[in-house]
N, CA, C and O atoms as CSV, one atom per row, in Angstrom:
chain,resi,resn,atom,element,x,y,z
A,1,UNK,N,N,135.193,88.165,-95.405
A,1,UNK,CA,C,136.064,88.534,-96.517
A,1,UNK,C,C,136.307,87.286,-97.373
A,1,UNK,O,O,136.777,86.332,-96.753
A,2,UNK,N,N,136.107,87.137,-98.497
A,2,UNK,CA,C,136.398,86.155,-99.472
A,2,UNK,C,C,137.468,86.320,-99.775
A,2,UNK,O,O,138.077,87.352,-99.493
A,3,UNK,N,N,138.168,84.959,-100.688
A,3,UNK,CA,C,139.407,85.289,-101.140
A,3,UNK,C,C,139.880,86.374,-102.103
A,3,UNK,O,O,141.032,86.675,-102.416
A,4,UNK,N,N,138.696,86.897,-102.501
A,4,UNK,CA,C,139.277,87.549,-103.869
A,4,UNK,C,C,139.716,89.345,-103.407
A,4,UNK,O,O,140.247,90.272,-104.019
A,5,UNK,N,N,139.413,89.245,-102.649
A,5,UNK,CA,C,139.651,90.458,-101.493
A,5,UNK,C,C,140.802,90.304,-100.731
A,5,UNK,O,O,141.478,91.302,-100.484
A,6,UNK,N,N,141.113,89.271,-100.343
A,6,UNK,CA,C,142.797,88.948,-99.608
A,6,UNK,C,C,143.886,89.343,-100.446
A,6,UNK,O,O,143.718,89.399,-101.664
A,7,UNK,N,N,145.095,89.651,-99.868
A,7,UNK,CA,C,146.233,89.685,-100.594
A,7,UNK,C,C,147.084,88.669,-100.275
A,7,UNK,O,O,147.953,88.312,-101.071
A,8,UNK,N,N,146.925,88.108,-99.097
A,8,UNK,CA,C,147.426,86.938,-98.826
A,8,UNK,C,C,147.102,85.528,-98.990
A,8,UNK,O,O,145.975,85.504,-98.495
A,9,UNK,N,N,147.301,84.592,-99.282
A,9,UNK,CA,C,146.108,83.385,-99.377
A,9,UNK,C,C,146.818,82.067,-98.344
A,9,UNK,O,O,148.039,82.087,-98.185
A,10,UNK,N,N,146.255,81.314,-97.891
A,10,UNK,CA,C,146.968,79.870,-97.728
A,10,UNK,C,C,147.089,78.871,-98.187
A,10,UNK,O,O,146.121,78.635,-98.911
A,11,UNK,N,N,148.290,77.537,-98.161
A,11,UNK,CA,C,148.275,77.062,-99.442
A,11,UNK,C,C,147.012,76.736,-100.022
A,11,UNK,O,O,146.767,76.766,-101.228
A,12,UNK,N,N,146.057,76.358,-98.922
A,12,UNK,CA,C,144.954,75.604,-99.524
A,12,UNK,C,C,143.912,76.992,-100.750
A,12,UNK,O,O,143.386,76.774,-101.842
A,13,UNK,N,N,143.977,78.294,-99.957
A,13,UNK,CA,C,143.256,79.116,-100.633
A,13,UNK,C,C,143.921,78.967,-101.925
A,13,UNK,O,O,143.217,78.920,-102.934
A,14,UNK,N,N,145.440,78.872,-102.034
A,14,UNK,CA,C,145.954,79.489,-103.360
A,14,UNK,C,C,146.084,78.066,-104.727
A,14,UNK,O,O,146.396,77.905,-105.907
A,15,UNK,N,N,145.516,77.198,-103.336
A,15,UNK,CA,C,145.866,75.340,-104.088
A,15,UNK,C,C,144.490,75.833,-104.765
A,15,UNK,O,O,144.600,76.298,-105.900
A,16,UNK,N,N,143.156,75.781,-104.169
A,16,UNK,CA,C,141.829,76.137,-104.998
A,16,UNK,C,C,142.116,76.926,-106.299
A,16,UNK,O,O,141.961,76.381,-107.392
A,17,UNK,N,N,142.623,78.473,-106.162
A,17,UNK,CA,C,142.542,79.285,-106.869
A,17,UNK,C,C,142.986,78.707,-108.581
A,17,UNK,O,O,142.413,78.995,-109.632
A,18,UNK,N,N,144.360,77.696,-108.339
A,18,UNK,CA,C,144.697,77.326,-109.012
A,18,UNK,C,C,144.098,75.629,-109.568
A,18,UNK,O,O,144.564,75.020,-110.531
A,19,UNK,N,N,143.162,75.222,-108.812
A,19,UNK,CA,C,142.899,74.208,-108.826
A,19,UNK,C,C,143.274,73.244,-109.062
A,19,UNK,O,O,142.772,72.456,-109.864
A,20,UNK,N,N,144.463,73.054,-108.269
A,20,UNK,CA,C,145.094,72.248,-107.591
A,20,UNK,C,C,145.254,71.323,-106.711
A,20,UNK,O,O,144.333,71.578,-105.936
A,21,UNK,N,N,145.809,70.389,-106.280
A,21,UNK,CA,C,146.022,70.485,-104.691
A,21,UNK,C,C,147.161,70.796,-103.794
A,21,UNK,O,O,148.362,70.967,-104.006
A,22,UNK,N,N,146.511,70.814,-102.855
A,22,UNK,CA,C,147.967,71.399,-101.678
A,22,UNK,C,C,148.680,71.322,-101.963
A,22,UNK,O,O,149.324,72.300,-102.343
A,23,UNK,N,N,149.206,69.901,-102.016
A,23,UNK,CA,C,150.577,69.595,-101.853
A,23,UNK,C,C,151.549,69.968,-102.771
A,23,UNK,O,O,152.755,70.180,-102.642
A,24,UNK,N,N,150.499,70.023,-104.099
A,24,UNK,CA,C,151.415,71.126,-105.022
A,24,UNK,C,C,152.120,72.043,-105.132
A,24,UNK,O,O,153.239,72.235,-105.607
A,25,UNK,N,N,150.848,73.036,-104.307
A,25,UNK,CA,C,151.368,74.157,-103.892
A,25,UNK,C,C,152.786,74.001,-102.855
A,25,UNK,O,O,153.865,74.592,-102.906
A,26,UNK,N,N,152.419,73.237,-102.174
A,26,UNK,CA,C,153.296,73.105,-101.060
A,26,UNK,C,C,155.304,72.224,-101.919
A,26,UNK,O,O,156.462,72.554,-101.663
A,27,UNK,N,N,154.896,71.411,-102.633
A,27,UNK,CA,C,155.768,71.196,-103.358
A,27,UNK,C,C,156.977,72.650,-104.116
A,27,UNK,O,O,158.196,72.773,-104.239
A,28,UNK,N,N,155.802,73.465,-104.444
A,28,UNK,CA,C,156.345,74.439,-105.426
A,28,UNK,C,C,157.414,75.426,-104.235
A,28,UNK,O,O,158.521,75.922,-104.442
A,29,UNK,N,N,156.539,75.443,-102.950
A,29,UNK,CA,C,157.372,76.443,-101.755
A,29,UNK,C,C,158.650,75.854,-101.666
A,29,UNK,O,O,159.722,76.413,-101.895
A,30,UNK,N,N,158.449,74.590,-101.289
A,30,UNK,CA,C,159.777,73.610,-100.918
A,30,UNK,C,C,161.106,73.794,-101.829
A,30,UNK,O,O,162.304,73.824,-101.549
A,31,UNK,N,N,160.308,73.914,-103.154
A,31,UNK,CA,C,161.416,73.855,-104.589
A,31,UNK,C,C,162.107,75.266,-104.565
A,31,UNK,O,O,163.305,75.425,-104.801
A,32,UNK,N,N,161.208,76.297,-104.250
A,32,UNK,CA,C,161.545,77.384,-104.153
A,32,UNK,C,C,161.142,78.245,-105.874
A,32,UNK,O,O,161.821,79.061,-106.497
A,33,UNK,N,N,160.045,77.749,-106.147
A,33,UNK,CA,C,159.245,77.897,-107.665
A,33,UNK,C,C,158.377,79.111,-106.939
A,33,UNK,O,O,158.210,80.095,-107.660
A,34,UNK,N,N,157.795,79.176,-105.593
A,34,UNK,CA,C,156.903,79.727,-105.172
A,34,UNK,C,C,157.326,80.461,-103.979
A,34,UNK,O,O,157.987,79.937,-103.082
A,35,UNK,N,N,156.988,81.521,-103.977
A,35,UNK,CA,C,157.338,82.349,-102.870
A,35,UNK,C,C,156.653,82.551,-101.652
A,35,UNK,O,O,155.459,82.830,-101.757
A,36,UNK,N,N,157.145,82.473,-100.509
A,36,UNK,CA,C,156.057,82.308,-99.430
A,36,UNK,C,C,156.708,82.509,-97.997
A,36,UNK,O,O,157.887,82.520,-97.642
A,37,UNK,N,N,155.696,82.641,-97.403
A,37,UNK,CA,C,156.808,83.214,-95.990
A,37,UNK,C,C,155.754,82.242,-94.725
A,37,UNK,O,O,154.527,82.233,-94.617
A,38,UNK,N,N,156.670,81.595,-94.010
A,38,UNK,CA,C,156.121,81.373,-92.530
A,38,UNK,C,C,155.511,81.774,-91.732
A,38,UNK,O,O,156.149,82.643,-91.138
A,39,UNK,N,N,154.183,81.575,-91.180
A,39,UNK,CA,C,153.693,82.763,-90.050
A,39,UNK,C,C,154.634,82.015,-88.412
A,39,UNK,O,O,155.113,82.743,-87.542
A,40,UNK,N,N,154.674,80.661,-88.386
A,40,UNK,CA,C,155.862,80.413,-87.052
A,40,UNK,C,C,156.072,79.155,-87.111
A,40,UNK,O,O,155.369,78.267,-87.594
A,41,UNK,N,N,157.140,79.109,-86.562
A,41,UNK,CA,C,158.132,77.599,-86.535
A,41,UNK,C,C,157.215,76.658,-86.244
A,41,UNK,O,O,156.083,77.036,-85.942
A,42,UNK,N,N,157.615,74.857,-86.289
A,42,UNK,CA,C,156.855,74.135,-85.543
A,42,UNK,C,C,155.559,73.992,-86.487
A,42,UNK,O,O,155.266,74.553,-87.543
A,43,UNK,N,N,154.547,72.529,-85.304
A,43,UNK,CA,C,153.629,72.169,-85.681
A,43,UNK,C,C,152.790,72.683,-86.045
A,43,UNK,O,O,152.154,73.177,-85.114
A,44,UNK,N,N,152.172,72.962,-87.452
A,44,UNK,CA,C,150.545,73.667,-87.238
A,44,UNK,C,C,150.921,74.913,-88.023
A,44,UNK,O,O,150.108,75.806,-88.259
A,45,UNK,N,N,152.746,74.944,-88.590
A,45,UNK,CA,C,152.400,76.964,-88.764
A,45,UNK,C,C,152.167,76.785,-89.912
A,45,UNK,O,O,152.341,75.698,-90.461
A,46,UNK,N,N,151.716,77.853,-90.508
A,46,UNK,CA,C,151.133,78.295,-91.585
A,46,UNK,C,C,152.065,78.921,-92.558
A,46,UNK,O,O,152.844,79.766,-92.120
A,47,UNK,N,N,152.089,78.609,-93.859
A,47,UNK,CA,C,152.628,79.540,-94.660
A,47,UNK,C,C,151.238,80.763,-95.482
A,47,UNK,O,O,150.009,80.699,-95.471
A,48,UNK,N,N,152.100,81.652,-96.035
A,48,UNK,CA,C,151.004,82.658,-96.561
A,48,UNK,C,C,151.688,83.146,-97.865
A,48,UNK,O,O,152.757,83.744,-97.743
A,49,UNK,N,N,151.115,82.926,-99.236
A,49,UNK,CA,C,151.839,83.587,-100.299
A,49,UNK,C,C,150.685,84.833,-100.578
A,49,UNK,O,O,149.500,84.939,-100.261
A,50,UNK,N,N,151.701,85.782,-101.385
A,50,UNK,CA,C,150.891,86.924,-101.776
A,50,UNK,C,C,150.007,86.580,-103.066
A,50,UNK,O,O,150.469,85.749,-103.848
A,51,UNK,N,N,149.132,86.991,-103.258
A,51,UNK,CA,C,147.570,86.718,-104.366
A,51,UNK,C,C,148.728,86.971,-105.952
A,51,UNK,O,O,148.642,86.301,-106.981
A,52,UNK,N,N,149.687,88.066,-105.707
A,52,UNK,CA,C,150.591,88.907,-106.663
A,52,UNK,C,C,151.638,87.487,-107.094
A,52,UNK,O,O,152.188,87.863,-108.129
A,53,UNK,N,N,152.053,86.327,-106.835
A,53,UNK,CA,C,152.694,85.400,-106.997
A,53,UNK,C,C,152.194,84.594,-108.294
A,53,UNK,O,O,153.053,84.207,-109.086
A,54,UNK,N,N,150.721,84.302,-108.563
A,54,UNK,CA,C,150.118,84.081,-109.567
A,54,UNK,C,C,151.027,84.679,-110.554
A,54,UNK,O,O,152.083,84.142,-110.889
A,55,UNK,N,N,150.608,85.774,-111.004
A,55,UNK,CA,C,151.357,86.859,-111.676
A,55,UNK,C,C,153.006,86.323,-111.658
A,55,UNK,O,O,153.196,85.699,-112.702
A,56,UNK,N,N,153.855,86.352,-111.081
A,56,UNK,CA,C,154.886,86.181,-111.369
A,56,UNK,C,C,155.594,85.090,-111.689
A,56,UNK,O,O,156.780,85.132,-112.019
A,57,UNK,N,N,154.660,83.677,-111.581
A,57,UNK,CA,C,154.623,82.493,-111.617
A,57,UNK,C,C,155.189,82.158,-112.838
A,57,UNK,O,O,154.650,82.764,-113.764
A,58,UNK,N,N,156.329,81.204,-113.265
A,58,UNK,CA,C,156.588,81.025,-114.774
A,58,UNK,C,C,156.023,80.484,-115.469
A,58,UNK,O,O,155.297,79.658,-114.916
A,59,UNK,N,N,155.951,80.503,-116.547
A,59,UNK,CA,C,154.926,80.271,-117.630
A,59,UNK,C,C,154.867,78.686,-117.367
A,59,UNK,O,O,153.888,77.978,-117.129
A,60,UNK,N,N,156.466,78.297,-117.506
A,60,UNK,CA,C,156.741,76.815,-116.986
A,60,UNK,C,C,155.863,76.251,-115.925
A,60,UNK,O,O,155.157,75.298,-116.253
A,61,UNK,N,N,155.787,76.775,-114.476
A,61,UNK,CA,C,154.673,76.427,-114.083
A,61,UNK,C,C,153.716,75.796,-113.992
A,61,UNK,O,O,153.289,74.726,-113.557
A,62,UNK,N,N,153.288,77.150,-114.770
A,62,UNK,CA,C,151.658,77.054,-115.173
A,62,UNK,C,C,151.409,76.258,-116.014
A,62,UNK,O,O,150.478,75.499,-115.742
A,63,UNK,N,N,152.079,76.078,-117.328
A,63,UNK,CA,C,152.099,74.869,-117.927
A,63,UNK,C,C,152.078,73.298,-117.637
A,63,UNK,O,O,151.490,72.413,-118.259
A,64,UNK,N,N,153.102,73.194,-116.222
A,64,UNK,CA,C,153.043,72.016,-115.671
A,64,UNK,C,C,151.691,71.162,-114.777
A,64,UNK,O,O,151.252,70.013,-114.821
A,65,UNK,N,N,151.322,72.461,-113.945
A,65,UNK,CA,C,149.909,72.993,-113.903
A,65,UNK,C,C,148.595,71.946,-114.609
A,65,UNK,O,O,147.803,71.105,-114.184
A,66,UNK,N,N,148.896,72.518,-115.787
A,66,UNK,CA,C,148.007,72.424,-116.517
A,66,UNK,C,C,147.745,71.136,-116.934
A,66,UNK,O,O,146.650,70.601,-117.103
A,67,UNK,N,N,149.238,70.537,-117.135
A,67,UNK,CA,C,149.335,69.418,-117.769
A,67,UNK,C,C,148.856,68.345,-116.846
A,67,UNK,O,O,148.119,67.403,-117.135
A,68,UNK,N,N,149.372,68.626,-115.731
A,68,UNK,CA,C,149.026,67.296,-114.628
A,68,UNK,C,C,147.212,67.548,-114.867
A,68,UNK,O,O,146.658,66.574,-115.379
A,69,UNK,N,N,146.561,68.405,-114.632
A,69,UNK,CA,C,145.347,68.364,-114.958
A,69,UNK,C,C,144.652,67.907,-115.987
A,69,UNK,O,O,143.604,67.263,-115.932
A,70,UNK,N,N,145.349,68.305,-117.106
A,70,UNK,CA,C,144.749,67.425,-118.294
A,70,UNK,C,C,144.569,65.824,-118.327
A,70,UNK,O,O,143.633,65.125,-118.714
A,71,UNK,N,N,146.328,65.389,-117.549
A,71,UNK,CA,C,146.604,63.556,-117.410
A,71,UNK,C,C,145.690,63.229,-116.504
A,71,UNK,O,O,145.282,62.074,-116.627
A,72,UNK,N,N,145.129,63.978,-115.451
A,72,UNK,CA,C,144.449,63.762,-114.247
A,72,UNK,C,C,142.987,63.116,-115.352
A,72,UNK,O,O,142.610,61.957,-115.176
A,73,UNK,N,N,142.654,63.548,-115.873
A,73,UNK,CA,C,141.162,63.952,-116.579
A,73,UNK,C,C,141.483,62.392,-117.240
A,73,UNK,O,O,140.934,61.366,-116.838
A,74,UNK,N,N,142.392,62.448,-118.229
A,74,UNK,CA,C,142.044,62.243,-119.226
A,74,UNK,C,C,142.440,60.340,-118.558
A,74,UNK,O,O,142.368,59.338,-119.269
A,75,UNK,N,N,142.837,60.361,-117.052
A,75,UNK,CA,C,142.982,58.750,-116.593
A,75,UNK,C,C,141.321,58.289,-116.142
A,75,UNK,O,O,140.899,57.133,-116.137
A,76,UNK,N,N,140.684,59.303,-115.842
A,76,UNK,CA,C,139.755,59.751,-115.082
A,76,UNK,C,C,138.780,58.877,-116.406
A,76,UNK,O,O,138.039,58.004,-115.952
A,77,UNK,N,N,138.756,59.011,-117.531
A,77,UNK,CA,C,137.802,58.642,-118.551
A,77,UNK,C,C,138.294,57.472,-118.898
A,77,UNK,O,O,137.662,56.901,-119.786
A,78,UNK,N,N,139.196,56.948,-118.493
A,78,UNK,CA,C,139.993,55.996,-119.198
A,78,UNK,C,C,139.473,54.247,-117.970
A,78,UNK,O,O,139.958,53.146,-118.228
């Protein structure tokens, strides 16, 4: 099953989707920007957001998103 078939993703699936990285994602759970649920306490557990979170994501976000990507690039040529 590929991702695009899941309804669930992990951060890393949903860090790709957005092309990102993790910790972003993982930043955004912490802040509470991103919605996401625990699979279990302790070392190793996993969080899982729904594919449907994209979608509800604020524009703000996505914008911020975007922007770190652009500065990313544009140090990248520099």
């Amino acid at each position: 099953m590929n991702n695009k078939d899941k309804d669930f993703l992990n951060i890393y699936e949903f860090a790709t989707l957005l092309s990102v990285h993790h910790n972003t994602i993982r930043n955004m759970i912490k802040s509470g920007r991103l919605s996401a649920f625990r699979l279990n306490k302790g070392k190793g557990c996993g969080y899982r957001i729904a594919r449907s979170e994209i979608q509800r994501m604020s524009m703000v976000d996505l914008e911020d998103i975007i922007d770190r990507k652009v500065e990313e690039k544009i140090k990248g040529i520099k």
